[in-house]
C-alpha positions in Angstrom: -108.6 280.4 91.1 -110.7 281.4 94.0 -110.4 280.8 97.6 -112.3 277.9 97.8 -110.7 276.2 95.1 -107.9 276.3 96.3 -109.2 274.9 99.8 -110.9 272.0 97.8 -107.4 271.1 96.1 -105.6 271.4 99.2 -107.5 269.3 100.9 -107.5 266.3 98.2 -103.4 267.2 97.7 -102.9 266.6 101.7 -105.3 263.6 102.0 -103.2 261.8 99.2 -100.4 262.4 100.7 -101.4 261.2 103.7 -102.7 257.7 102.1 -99.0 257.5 100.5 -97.7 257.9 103.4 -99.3 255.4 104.9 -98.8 252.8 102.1 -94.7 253.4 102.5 -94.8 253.3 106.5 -97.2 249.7 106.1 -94.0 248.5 103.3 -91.4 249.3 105.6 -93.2 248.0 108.4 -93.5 244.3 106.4 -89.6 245.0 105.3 -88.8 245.5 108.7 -90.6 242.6 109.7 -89.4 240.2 107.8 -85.8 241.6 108.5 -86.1 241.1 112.2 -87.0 236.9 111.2 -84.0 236.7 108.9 -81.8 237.9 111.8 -83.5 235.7 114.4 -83.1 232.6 112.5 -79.8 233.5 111.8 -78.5 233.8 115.3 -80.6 230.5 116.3 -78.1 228.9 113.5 -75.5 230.0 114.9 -76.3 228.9 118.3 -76.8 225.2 117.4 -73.9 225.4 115.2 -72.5 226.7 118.7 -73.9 224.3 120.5 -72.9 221.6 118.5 -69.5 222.6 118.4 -69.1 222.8 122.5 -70.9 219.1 122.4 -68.3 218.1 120.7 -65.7 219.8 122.5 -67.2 218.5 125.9 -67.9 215.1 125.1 -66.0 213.6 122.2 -62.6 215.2 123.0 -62.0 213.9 126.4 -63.5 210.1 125.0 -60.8 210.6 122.8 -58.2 211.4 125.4 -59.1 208.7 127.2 -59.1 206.6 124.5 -55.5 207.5 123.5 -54.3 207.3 127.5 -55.7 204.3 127.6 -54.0 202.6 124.7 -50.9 204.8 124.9 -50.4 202.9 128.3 -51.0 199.4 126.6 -48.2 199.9 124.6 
């Protein structure tokens, strides 16, 4: 094998490698991606399940003390 050969293989060995790597940095990119909506519409879950919860919390449980106030002074 001569010298420029070699060169020649080289070159197409590091130029393939090069397009791999691109290919696996472009899937990790869309995995990462699509990772990063997963979490966001997980935590905007939560945060109307949160949000729910404290409207209930706020707004039902004291009608509800009332409610019982009022008719445990009825009685």
């Amino acid at each position: 094998m001569e010298l420029q050969e070699f060169k020649e293989l080289w070159k197409q060995y590091t130029s393939d490698e090069i397009e791999r790597t691109n290919l696996d940095e472009q899937q990790i990119r869309h995995l990462l991606r699509g990772r990063t909506q997963n979490a966001i519409s997980s935590i905007n879950r939560n945060i109307l399940i949160e949000c729910g919860l404290l409207l209930i919390i706020s707004v039902f449980l004291p009608w509800l003390l009332f409610l019982n106030l009022t008719f445990s002074t009825k009685l």
